[in-house]
C-alpha positions as CSV (number, residue, x, y, z in Angstrom):
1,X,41.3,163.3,125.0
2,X,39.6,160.6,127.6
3,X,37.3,159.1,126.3
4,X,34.7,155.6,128.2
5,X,35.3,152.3,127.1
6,X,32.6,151.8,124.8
7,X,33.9,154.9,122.5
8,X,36.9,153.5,122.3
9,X,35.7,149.9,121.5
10,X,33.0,151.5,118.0
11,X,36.1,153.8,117.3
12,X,38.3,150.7,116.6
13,X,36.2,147.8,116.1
14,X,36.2,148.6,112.2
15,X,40.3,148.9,112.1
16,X,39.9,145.6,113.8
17,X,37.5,144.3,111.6
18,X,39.1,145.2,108.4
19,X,41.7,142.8,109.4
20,X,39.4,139.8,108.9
21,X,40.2,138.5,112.2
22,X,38.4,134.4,112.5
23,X,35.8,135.1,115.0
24,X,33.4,132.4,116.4
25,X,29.5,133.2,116.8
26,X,30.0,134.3,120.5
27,X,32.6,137.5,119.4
28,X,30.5,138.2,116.7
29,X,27.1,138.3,118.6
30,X,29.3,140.5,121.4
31,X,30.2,143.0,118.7
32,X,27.1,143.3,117.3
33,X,25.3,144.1,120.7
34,X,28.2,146.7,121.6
35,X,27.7,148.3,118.2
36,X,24.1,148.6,118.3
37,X,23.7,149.3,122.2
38,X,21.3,152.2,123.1
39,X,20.8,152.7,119.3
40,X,18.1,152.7,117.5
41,X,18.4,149.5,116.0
42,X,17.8,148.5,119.7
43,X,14.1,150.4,119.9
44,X,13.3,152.8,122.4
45,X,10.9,154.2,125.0
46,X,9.5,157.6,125.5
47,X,9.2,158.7,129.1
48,X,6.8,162.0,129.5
49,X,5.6,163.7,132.4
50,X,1.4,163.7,133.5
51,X,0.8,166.7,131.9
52,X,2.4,165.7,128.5
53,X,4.5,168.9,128.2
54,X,8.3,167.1,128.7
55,X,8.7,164.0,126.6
56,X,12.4,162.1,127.0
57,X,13.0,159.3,124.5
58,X,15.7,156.5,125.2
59,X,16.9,153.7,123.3
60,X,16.9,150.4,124.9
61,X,20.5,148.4,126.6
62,X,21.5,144.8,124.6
63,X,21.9,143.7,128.2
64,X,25.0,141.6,126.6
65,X,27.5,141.2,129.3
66,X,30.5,142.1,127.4
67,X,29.0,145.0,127.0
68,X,30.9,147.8,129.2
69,X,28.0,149.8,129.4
70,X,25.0,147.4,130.6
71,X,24.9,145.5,133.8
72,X,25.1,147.6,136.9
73,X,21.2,147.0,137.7
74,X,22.1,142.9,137.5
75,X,24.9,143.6,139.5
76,X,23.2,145.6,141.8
77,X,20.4,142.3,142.3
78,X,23.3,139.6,142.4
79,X,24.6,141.2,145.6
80,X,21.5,141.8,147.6
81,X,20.6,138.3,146.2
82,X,23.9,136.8,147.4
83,X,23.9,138.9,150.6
84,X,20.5,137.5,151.9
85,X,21.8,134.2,151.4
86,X,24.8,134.1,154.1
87,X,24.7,131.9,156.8
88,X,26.4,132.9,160.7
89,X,29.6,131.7,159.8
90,X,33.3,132.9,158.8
91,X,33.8,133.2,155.0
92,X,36.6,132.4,152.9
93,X,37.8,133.3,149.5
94,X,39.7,131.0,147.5
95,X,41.4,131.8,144.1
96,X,42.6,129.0,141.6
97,X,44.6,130.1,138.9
98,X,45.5,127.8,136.1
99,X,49.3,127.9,135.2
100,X,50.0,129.7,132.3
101,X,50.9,126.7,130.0
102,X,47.6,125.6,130.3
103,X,45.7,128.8,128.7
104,X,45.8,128.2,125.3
105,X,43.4,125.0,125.7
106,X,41.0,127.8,126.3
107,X,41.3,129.4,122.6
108,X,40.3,125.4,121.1
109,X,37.4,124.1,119.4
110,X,36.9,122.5,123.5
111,X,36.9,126.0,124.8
112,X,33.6,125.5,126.8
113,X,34.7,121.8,128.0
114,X,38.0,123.6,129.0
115,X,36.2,126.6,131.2
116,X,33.2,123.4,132.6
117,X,36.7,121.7,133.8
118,X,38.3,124.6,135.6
119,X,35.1,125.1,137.7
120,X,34.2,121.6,138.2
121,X,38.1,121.2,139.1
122,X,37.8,123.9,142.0
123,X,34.5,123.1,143.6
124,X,35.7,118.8,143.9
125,X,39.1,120.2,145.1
126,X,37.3,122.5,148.1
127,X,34.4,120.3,148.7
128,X,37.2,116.8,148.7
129,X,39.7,118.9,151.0
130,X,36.5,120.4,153.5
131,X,34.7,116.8,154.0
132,X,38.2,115.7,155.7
133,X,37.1,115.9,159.8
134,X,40.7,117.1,160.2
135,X,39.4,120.7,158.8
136,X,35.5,120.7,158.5
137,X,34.3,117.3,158.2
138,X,31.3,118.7,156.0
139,X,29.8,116.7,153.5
140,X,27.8,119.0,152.2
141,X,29.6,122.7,151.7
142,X,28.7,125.6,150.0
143,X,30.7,127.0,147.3
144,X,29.8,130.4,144.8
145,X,32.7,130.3,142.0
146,X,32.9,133.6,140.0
147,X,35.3,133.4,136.8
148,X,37.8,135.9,136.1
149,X,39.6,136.0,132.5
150,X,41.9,138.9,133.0
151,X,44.3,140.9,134.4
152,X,44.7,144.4,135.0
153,X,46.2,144.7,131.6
154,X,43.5,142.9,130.1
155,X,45.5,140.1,129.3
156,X,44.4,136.3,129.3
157,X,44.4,135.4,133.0
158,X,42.2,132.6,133.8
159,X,40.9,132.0,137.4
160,X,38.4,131.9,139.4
161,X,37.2,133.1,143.0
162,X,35.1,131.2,145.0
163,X,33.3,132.3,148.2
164,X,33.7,129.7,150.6
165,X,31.2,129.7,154.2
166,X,33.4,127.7,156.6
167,X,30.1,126.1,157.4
168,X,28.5,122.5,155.8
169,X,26.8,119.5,157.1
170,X,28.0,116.6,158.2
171,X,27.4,112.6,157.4
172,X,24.6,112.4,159.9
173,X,23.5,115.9,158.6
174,X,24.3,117.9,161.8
175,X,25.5,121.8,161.2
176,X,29.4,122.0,161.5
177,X,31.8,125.3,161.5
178,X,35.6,125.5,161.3
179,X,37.1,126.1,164.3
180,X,39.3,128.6,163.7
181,X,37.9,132.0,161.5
182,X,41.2,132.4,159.8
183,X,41.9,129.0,158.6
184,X,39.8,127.0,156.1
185,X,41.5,124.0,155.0
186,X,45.3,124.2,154.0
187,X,46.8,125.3,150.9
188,X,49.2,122.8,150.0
189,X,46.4,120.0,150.1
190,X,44.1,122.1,148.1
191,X,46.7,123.0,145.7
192,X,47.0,119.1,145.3
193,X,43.5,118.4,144.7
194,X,43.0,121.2,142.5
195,X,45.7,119.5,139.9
196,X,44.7,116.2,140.5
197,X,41.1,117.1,139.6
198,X,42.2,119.1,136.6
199,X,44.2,116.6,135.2
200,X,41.8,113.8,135.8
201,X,39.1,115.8,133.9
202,X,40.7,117.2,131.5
203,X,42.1,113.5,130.3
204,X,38.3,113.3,129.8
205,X,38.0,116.2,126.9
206,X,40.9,114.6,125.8
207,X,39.0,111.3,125.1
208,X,36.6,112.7,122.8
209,X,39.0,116.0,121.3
210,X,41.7,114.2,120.9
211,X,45.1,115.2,123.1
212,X,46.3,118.1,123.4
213,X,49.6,119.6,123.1
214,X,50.9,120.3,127.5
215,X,53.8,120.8,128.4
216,X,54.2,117.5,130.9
217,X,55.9,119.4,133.4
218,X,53.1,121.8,134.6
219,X,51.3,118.9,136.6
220,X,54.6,119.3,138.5
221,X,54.5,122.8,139.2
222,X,53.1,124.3,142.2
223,X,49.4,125.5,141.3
224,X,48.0,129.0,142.1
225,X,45.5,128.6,145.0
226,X,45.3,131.3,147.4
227,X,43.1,131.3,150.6
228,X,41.5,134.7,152.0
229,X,39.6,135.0,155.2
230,X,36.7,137.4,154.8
231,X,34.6,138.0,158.0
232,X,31.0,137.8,157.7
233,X,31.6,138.0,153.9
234,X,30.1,141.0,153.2
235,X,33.2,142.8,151.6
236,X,33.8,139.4,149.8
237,X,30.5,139.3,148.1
238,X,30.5,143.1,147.3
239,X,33.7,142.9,145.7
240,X,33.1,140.1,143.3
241,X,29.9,141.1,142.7
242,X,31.3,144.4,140.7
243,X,32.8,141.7,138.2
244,X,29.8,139.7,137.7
245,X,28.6,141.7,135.0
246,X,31.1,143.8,133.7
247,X,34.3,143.5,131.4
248,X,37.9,143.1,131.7
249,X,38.3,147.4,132.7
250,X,36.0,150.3,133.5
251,X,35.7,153.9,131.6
252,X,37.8,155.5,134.7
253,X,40.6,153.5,133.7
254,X,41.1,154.9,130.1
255,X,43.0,157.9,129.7
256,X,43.2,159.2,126.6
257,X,42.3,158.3,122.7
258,X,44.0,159.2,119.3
259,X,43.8,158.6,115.7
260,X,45.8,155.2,116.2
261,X,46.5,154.1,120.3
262,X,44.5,154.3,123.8
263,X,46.0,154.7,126.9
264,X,44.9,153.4,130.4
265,X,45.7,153.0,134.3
266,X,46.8,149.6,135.6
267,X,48.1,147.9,138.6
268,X,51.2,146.1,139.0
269,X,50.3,143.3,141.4
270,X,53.9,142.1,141.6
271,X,55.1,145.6,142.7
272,X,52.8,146.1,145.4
273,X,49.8,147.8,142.9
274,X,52.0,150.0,141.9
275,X,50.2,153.0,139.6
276,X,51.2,152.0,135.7
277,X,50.4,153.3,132.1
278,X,49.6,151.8,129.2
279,X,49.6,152.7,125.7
280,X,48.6,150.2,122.6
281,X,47.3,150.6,119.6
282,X,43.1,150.8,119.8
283,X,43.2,147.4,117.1
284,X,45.3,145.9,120.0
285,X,42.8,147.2,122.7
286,X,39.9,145.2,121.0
287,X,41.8,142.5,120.8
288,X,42.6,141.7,124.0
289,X,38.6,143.1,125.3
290,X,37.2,140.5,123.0
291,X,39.4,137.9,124.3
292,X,37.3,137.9,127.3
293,X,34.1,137.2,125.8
294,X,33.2,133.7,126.9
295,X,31.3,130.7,124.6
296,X,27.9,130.9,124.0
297,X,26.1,129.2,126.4
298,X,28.9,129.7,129.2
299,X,27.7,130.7,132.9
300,X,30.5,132.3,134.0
301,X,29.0,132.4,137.8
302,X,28.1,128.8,139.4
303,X,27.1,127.7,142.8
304,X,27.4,124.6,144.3
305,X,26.6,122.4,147.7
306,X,24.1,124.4,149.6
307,X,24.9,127.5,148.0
308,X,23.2,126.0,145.0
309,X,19.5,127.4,144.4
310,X,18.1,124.0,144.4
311,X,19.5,123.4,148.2
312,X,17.8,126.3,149.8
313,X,16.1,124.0,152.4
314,X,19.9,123.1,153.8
315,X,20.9,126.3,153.5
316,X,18.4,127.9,155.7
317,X,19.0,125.0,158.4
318,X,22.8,125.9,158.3
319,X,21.5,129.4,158.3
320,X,19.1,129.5,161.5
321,X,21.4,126.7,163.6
322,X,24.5,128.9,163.1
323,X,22.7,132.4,164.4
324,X,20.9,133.9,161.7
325,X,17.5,134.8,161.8
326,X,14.7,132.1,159.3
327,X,12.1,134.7,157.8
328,X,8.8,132.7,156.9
329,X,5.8,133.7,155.0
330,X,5.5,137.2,153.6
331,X,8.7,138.3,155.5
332,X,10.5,135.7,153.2
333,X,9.6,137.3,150.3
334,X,12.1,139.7,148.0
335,X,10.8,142.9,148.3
336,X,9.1,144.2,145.0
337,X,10.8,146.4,142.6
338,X,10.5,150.1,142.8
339,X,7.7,151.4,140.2
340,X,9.7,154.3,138.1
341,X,8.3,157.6,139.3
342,X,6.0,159.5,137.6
343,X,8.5,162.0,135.6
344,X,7.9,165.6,137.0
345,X,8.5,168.8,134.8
């Protein structure tokens, strides 16, 4: 039978648990809050109509964002948010992907040092690369990095996608914009900077962890960094913006549950997404869904440059001097919240 992705996740967390797997506050706290989501150890509220004759009771969301069924309505606010922040420029996605002998410093006691590295790798690597004149010649960019942890089997895949507004401003703070709305900056000079900024940071954790066992040859291998151009950036905000909130695969995925294995749809990216079918054991499902749950604390969504909430004054100059339109005063404002209609018999 098919079954959603939280019923498969409370049919085999126990199996799972009985196993005594070591699990760090963070997994725990998610496992909880998908237990006990829409319960009644969450509370409740009771919706009735005016005349009192129809009463509806709900239990309240744990909001968590591991949680596969919470976070549509955040979602839905991150990309009106992000959308009302564009500037009149071309956009740009850019994805860094580790190499793969570099994911298990992710699963050490320096897990959230590991993930602050990756992101603070990326954004020196794109903002280093666009203050060149020779591509931008912006010393101030904008940069939104959203981290990824999977793949479409839900295996470890670390990487993150950045949205990238081939606009900045210069030295003497005058609005520049690439020349050219399918090229950015080029990918063998980013890949370089990407490593080189890794490495140089990471040798930092290392000071204070203590080293850690690398393979010496990755920091000669050709680092994952793809460049995307994506219009107005619309489609590029719309489609991240489905991942900010939500886990590593969705209930339309899952086809069918038994007694002992699950079995879902995937995508085989090398074979040109390809339709595929998987079938593990449910123990193994949660395994690899609670791999994905980051370290407490951890903001899996960060901007930087003018993108950053903090540089909104920059942002609306690159805004209004490349075409879009400055609202002021009351026009400026987010519009308020829908009240929840009255309910009606």
């Amino acid at each position: 039978m098919s079954a959603t992705v939280i019923e498969v996740l409370r049919r085999f967390l126990p199996d799972f648990l009985r196993k005594r797997p070591a699990l760090g506050k963070a997994r725990r706290r998610a496992i909880w809050a998908i237990t006990h989501c829409r319960t009644a150890m969450m509370g409740g509220h009771l919706d009735a109509c005016e005349q009192g004759c129809t009463r509806e009771f709900h239990f309240h969301s744990c909001n968590h964002r591991s949680c596969p069924q919470c976070g549509r309505q955040h979602t839905a606010e991150w990309v009106e948010r992000e959308l009302g922040k564009r500037v009149g420029a071309p956009y740009f996605m850019v994805t860094f992907t580790l190499p793969k002998e570099l994911r298990g410093l992710f699963f050490t006691a320096a897990a959230k040092e590991i993930y602050d590295v990756l992101f603070a790798s990326a954004a020196a690597a794109l903002s280093e690369t666009l203050t060149n004149p020779r591509w931008l010649g912006a010393v101030t960019s904008g940069i939104t990095a959203i981290l990824h942890t999977w793949n479409q089997r839900q295996l470890f895949h670390p990487h993150l996608h950045c949205i990238v507004p081939g606009a900045g401003l210069d030295a003497s703070g005058r609005v520049v914009t690439v020349k050219n709305a399918n090229f950015l900056v080029p990918q063998p000079v980013l890949r370089r900077a990407f490593g080189n900024a890794f490495r140089e940071r990471l040798a930092a954790v290392e000071a204070e962890h203590g080293p850690f066992q690398i393979d010496k040859s990755v920091w000669e291998k050709d680092w994952g960094v793809h460049l995307q151009a994506f219009g107005d950036g619309t489609r590029a905000i719309q489609y991240l913006g489905a991942y900010v909130c939500r886990g590593p695969i969705g209930d339309s995925r899952i086809i069918g549950i038994d007694n002992d294995n699950v079995s879902f749809r995937w995508k085989d990216r090398a074979n040109s997404d390809a339709p595929r079918v998987e079938s593990i054991s449910g123990v193994e499902f949660v395994t690899r869904y609670l791999r994905h749950v980051l370290p407490k604390g951890m903001r899996g969504v960060r901007q930087y440059g003018f993108r950053h909430p903090a540089a909104k004054a920059k942002r609306e100059k690159i805004a209004f001097l490349t075409g879009r339109p400055l609202l002021i005063g009351a026009a400026a404002l987010p519009p308020p919240k829908p009240e929840r209609p009255p309910k009606i018999c």
